[in-house]
Each structure stands twice: as structure tokens, then as C-alpha cells.
C-alpha positions as CSV (number, residue, x, y, z in Angstrom):
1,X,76.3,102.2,166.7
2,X,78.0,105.3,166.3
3,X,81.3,105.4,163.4
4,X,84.3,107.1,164.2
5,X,84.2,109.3,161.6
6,X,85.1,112.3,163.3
7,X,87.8,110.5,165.0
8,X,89.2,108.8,161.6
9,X,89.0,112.6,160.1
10,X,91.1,113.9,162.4
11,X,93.7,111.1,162.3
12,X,94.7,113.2,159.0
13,X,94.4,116.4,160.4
14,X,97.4,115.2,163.1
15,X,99.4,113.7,160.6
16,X,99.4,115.9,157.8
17,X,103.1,116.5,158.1
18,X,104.2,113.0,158.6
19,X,102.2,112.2,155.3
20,X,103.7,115.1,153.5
21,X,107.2,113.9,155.0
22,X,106.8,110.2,153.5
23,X,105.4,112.1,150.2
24,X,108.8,113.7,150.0
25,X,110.7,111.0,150.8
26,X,109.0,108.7,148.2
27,X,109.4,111.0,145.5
28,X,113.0,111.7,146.0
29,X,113.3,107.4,145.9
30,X,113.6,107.4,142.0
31,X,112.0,104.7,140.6
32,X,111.8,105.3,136.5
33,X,110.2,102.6,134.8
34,X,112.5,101.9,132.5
35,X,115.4,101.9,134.9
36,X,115.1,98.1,136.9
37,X,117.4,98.8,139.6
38,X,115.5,102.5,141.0
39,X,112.6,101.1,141.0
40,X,113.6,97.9,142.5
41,X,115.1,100.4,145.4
42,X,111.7,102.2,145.8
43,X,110.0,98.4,145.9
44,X,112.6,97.5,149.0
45,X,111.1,101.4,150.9
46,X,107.6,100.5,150.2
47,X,108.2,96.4,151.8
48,X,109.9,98.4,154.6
49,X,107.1,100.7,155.4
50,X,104.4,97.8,155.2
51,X,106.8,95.4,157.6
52,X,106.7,98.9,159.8
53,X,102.8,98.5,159.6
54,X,102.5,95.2,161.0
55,X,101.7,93.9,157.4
56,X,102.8,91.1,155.6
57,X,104.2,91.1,152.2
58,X,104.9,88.3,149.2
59,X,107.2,90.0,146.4
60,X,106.2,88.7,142.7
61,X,108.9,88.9,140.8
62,X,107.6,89.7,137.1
63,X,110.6,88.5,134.9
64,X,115.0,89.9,134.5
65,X,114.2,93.4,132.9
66,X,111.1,95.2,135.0
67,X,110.5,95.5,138.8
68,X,108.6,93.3,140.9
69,X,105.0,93.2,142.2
70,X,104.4,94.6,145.9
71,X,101.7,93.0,147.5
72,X,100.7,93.6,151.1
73,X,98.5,92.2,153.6
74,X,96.3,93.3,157.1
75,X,94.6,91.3,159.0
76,X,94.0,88.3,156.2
77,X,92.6,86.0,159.3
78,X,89.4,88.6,159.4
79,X,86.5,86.7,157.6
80,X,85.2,88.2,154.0
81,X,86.6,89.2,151.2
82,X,89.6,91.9,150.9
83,X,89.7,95.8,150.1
84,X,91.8,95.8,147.1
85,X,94.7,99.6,147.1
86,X,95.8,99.3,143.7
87,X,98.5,101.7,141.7
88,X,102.4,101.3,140.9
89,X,105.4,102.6,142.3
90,X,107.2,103.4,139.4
91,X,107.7,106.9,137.2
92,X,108.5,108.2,134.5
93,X,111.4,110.4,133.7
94,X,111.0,113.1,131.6
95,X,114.3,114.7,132.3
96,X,115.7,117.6,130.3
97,X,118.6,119.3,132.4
98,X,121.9,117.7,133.2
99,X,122.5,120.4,136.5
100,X,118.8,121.6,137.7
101,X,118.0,123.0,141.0
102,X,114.9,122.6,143.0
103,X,112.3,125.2,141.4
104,X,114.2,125.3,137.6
105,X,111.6,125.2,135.1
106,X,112.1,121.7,134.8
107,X,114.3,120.0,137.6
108,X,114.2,116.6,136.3
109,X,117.5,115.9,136.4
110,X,117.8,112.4,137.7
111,X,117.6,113.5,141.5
112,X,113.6,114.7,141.7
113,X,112.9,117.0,143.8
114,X,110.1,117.6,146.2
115,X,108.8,120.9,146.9
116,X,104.7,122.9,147.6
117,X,104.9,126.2,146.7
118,X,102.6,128.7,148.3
119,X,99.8,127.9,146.2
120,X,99.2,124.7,148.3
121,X,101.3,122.4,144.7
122,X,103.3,119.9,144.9
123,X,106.2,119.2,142.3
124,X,108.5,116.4,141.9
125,X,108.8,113.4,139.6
126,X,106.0,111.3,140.3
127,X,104.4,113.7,143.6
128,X,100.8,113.4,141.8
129,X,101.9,110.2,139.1
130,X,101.5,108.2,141.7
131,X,103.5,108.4,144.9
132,X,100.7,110.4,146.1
133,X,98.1,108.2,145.9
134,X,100.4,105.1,147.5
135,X,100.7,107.9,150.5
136,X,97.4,108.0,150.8
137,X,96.3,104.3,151.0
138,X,99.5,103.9,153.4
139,X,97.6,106.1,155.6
140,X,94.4,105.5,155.5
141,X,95.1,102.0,156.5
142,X,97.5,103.7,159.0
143,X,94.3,105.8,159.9
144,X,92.1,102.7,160.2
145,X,94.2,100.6,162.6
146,X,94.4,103.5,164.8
147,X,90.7,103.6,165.6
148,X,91.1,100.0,166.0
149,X,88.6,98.8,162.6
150,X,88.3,95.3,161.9
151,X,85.6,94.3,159.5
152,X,87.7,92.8,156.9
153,X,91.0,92.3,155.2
154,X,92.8,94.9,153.4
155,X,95.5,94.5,150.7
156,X,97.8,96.6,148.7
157,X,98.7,95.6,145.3
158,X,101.5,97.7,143.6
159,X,103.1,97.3,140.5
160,X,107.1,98.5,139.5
161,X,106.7,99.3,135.6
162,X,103.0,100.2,135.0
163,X,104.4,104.2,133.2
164,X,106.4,101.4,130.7
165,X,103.3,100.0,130.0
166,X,104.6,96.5,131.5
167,X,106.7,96.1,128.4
168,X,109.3,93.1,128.9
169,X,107.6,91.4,131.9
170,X,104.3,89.3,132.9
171,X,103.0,91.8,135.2
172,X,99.7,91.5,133.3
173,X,98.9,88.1,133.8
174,X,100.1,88.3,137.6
175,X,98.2,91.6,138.4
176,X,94.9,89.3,137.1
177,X,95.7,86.5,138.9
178,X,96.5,88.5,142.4
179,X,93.4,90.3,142.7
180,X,91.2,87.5,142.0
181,X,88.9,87.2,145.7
182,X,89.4,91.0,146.2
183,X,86.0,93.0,147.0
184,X,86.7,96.0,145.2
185,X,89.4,97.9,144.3
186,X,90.2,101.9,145.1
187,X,92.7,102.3,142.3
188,X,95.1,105.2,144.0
189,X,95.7,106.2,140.3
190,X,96.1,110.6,139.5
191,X,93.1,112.2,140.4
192,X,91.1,114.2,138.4
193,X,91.9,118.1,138.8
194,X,88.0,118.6,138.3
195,X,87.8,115.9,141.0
196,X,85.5,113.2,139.0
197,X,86.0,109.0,139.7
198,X,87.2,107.1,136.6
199,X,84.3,104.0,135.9
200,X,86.3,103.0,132.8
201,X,89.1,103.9,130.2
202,X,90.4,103.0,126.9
203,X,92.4,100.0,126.4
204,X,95.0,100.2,123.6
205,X,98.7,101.1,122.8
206,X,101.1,101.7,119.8
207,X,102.5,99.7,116.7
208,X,104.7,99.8,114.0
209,X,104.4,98.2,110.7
210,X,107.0,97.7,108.1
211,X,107.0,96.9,104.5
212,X,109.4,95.8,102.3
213,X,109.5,96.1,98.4
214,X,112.0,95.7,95.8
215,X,113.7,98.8,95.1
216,X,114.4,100.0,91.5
217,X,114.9,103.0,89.0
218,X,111.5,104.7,88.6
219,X,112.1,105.4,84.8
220,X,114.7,102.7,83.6
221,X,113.5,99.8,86.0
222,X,110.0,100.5,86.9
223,X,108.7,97.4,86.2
224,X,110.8,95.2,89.0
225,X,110.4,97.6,91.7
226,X,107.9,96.9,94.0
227,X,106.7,100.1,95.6
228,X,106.7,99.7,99.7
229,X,105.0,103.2,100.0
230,X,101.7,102.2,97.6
231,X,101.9,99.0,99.5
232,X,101.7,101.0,102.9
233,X,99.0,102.9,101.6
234,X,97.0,100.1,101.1
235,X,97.7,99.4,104.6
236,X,97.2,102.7,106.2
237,X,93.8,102.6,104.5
238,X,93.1,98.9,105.8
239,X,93.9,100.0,109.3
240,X,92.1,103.1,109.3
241,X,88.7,101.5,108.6
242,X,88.9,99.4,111.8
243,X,87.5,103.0,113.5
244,X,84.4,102.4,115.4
245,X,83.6,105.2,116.7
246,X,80.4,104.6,118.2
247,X,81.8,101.4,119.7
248,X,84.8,103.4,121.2
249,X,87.6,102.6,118.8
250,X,89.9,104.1,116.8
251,X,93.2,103.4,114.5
252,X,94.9,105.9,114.0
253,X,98.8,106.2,111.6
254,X,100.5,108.5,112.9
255,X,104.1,108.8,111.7
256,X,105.4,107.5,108.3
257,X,109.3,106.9,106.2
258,X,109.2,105.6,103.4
259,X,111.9,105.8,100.1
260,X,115.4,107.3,99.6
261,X,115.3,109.3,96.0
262,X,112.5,111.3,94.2
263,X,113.5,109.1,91.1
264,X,113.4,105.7,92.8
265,X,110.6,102.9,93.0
266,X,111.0,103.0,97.6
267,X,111.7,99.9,98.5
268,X,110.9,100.2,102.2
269,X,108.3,101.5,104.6
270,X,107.8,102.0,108.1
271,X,104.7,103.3,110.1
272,X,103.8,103.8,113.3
273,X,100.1,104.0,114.5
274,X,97.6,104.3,117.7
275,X,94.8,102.0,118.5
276,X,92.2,102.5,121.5
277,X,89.3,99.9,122.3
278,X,86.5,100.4,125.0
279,X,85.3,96.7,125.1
280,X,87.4,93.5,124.9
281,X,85.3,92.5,121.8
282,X,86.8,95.4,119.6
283,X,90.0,94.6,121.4
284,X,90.4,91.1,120.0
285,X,89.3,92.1,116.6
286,X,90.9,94.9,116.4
287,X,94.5,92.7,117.1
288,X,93.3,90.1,114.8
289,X,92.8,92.4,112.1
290,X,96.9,93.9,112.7
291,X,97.7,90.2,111.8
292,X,95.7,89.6,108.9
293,X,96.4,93.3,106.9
294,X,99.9,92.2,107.4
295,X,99.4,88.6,106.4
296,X,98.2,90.0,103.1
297,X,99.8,91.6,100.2
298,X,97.9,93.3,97.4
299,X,101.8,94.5,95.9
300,X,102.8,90.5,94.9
301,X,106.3,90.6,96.0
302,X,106.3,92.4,99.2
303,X,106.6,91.2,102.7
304,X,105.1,93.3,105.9
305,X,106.0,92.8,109.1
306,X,104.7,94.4,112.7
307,X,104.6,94.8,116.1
308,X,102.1,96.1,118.6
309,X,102.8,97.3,122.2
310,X,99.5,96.9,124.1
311,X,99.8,99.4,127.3
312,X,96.7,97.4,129.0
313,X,93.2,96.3,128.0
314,X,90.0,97.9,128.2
315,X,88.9,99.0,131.9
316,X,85.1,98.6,130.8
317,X,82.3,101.0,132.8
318,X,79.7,98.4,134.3
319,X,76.8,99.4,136.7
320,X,79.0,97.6,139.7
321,X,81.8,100.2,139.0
322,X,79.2,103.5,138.6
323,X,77.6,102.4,142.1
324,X,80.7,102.3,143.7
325,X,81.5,105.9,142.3
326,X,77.9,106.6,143.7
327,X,78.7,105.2,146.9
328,X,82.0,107.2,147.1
329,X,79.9,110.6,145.9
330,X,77.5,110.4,148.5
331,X,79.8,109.6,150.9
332,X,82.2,112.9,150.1
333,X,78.7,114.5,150.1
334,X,78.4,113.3,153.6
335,X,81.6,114.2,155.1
336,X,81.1,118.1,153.9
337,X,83.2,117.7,150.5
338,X,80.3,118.1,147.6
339,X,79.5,115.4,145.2
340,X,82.0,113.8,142.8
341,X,81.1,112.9,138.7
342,X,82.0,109.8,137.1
343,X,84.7,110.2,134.1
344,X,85.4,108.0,131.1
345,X,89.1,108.6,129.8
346,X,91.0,107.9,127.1
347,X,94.2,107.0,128.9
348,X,94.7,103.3,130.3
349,X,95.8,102.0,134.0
350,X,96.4,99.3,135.6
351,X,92.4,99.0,136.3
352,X,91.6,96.9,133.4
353,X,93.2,94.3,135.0
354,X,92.1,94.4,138.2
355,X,88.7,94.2,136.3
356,X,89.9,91.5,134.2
357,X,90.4,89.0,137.9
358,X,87.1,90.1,138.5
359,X,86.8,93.0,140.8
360,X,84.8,95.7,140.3
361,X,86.8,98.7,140.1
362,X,87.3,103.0,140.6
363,X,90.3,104.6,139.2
364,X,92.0,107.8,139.7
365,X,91.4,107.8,143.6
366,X,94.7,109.6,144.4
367,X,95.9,112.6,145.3
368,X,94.5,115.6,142.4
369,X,96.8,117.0,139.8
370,X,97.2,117.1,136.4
371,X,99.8,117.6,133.8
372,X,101.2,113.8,134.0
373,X,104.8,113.0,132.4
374,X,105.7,116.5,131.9
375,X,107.9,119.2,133.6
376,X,105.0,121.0,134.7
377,X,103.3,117.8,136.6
378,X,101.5,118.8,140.1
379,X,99.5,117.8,142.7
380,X,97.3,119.9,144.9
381,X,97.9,118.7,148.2
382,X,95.1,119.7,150.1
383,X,93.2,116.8,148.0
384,X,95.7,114.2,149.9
385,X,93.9,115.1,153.2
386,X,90.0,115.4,151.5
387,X,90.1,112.0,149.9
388,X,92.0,110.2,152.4
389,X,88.8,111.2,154.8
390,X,86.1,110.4,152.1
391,X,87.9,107.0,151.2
392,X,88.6,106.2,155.2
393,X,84.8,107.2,155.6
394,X,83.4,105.4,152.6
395,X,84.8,102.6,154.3
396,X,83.9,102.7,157.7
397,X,80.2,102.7,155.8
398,X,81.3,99.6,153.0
399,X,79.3,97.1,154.5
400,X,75.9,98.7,153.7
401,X,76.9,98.9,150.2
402,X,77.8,95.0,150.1
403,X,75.0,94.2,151.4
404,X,72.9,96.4,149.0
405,X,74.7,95.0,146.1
406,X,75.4,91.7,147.4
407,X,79.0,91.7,146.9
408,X,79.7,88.9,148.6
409,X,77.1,86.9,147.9
């Protein structure tokens, strides 16, 4: 039988300015992560739109201080398991200017602004970090009713403070449990300027450590001080030498205050440090080890305390993950858009834990940009059109690859 591709393709092609319309709209929705009340506001547009759809939705709410979890369903009844959309709704604002105007050198000013200039970018808080992508899987599911496909359920799984790195709710756990069942996920996460799928990323975040010594008079007193910067060193150097490189981690201080006087034993000291893990093994050691260097003191007398922010886990590359980037390749190949690589970053998503409940996984399927979190973020929106054909494509051709890889066995 003969696939609509042609027809699916062209589905875009007709609708290019509705999707740059609801690109605009969603970016001028603020929706800052760290603001509950935005993105809870851009959470009620994106229910709307689904209910619009003909899908069904179930809001998870993910504790008092962070947005909830949008999930969305089509055609649930259809036998197999789902297509997983994954991504977050939320932004992050990076505003400098009090009065900007569309076009300023940076026009983050609380109200974002959409605009493309005539070098086919898009600018706006959030246009390529990640509104685009969410446009995209809207409309590729809008694409895929209107040729009338069938073969299985589809869901949408969105999350309202991923760019706060989930801090102060249980969005973690939830996200894990919710995709469990899912066949795969396309995580509409930034794309890749140079256009390559992310198979896997660093898991990691960012702590602070502090000591606390007895402070005293270097030459009169020396003797009951207890020094909180040689304590830190001991520290710094402890957490240091939980690098791995070759296994894909690093610990890394990066700022550090410590004393008051040249002529005073300090009697504090506070750092702040990165840590980044490719596998959960080094991940659980890793925040074991944070617990035991500050369980121990080699000053007797001084106390340490700390606290680690984990943005997410580990999105690990399997061979599961690099044949569904393979599938998607060939499939682009296919449809007249040239092959696409496979790229391990540093950064962290939401994919590790869609991984984490079990579904294999490709990141940074959205719209192409790069830039993220600053002023000078962008999106290039012919790549809204390109991959909404190859992903609409790959899937009109998924069932091959299950059954080549026994997905659903």
C-alpha cells in the first residue's frame, strides 16, 4: 500500500502560517520557570488547544511552587503501545531592559516578543527553547489526523518547570512514572543548528558546600582558630578527584569566599561546584561521595554542610536510542533532506527520565536554533517545516522499525 507521504508533506506546506501564528502566540504566553502563575497560564493555552484537537488531557499537579504536568491523549482505544511527544512549556527569562521594543538588542522585558527577520530567524523568549518544538508535535499530530492515520496511540507529555531544573516539585518521579508503556519518545527539545539527534547527555547539576571553623587572631590566637579555608581545601581537593573522565564525569569548584581579614584565622567557607555523570553508576557515587567528604573533618572542630541541586539524571546512549536516530536519518534521507548525525551533549533534558520509565528515547527533535537562555536565542524556521515532514514521515514508516526491533514484543 501506498503512504501518504506526499500528502502528509504538504499538510505543512498549507499550514505554514497557521503554525507560525500559534508559534507567535505561544511565545508571547510567558511562562518563566520560576514564575508559577505564567506558566500555569501557558499550561491552561496548551489544555485548550489539545481539547480543540479532539484530545483528552489529565493535569498532574507537581506540588504549591512549580507548574503542572500536561499530558495529552489521541486515540488511546487504538491497540499497541503509544508515541511518546515529550518537552516543557516553560522558559527562562533572561531579561535585562525595563522598556524594550521588539527588535532591541535584547527585548526581554517581561512581554517577549515574537518576530523572523529576513534571514528566515525567529526571536522571542522561548521561539527555539521550546515553544517551537511543542508547535511542531501539535501539528504533526494535527497533520496525522488529517490524512486520517490510525495505527496507534499518540501522547503528549509536557512539563511547566523543566528551565528550573524541577527545583521545588516532584516532576521527576511523575515524568518516570507517566511514560512508563510509551513506545518511544521524540523529545521536541532545541534542535541542533548542525542539525544532529541527541542519543544521550550528561546528567548532573550544581552544589554548594559550607564550612565552618572557629575564627581567631592569626598571631595572638592562632592556636583556637580553626581555619575553614584549609578545611575547604581539603575538600576542594576531595571533590576534585571524583573526575572520571573516561567514564564521563567530572567535579568541578567553581566559585569560592572564604575569611574577613588578612590577619585572621577565617572562620567560614563557602563553595560552589559543578558535577556531570554519563551513567547512573557514577551518578550514585558520585552523590554518595558529596555526603561522605562532608561527613568528614580532617580540621577537628569544624562542621561542613551542603546542598546539591540535581538538574536531571543521566540520558544514557543505548543501541535502542542510536537505531531510532538511524531510523529518523534514513528517513530525512528519504524525504529529500540529507542524513542527520547522532550528538552526545553535555547539557541535560527532561530525556533521562523518559529513559528512566523505560522508553527508548531521541532528544533535541525541535525546531533548530542555538544560543539558548540568552538575548541572542533563535530559531531558523524553515527547520519547523523540514522536521515536522521527516518526524510525520518517520512515522507513517514506525511499524517496520518495531517490528525490526521488536519493540513491542
Amino acid at each position: 500500500m501506498e503512504k501518504p507521504y506526499e500528502e502528509l508533506k504538504s499538510f505543512f506546506d498549507r499550514h505554514r502560517d497557521d503554525m507560525i501564528a500559534m508559534w507567535k502566540d505561544f511565545v508571547e504566553t510567558p511562562s518563566w520557570a520560576r514564575n508559577r502563575e505564567a506558566a500555569m497560564k501557558m499550561g491552561d493555552k496548551l489544555v485548550s488547544v489539545f481539547h480543540d484537537m479532539g484530545l483528552r488531557t489529565a493535569e498532574h499537579d507537581v506540588g504549591p511552587v512549580n507548574s503542572r504536568i500536561i499530558e495529552a491523549f489521541w486515540g488511546e482505544d487504538r491497540p499497541g503501545k503509544p508515541i511518546l511527544f515529550g518537552g516543557h512549556y516553560d522558559t527562562v527569562n533572561n531579561s535585562l531592559n525595563a522598556d524594550a521594543k521588539p527588535g532591541d538588542v535584547n527585548e526581554f522585558d517581561g512581554t517577549p516578543h515574537f518576530r523572523i527577520d529576513d534571514t528566515g530567524k525567529a526571536y522571542g523568549l522561548g521561539a527555539l527553547d521550546m515553544k517551537g518544538g511543542l508547535v511542531m508535535a501539535i501539528w504533526i499530530v494535527k497533520a496525522l489526523q488529517e490524512i486520517g492515520w490510525n495505527e496507534r496511540p499518540v501522547r503528549f507529555l509536557i512539563a511547566g518547570d523543566e528551565d528550573k531544573g524541577h527545583y521545588g516539585g516532584n516532576s521527576p518521579e511523575m515524568l518516570v512514572k507517566l511514560a512508563r508503556g510509551a513506545l518511544l519518545c521524540f523529545n521536541m527539545e532545541t534542535g541542533r543548528i548542525t542539525n544532529e539527534i541527541c542519543v544521550g547527555r550528561k546528567g548532573g547539576g550544581e552544589g554548594e558546600m559550607w564550612v565552618e571553623g572557629v575564627a581567631a587572631h592569626a598571631g595572638n590566637d592562632f592556636a583556637r582558630g580553626r581555619n575553614a579555608i584549609t578545611e575547604m581545601a581539603h575538600k576542594i581537593l576531595q571533590l576534585s578527584s571524583l573526575t572520571n573522565t573516561s567514564a564521563g564525569t567530572t567535579v568541578a569548584p567553581t566559585i569560592i569566599d572564604g575569611g574577613t581579614v588578612a590577619n585572621g584565622i577565617p572562620g567560614n567557607c563557602h563553595i560552589y561546584f559543578d558535577a556531570r555523570y554519563t551513567q547512573k553508576s557514577e551518578q550514585e557515587r558520585v552523590k554518595k561521595a558529596f555526603h561522605d567528604i562532608a561527613s568528614h573533618a580532617d580540621i577537628e572542630g569544624t562542621k561542613t554542610s551542603y546542598v546539591f541541586k540535581e538538574f536531571m539524571g543521566p540520558f544514557t546512549e543505548t543501541k535502542i536510542n542510536d537505531a531510532i536516530a538511524d531510523f529518523v536519518s534514513a528517513e530525512s534521507v528519504k524525504q529529500g533532506f540529507g542524513p542527520m548525525k547522532h550528538i552526545f551533549l553535555g547539557g541535560c533534558s527532561d530525556a533521562s527520565y523518559f529513559q528512566e520509565g523505560g522508553v527508548p528515547t531521541v532528544c533535541s527533535m525541535g525546531v533548530r536554533g542555538e544560543f539558548n537562555h540568552t538575548a541572542r536565542e533563535y530559531a531558523v524556521v524553515d527547520s519547523m517545516f523540514e522536521r515536522a515532514k521527516i518526524i510525520g514521515c518517520s512515522i507513517l514508516d514506525l511499524q517496520e522499525f518495531v517490528d525490526e526491533y521488536g519493540l513491542e514484543s
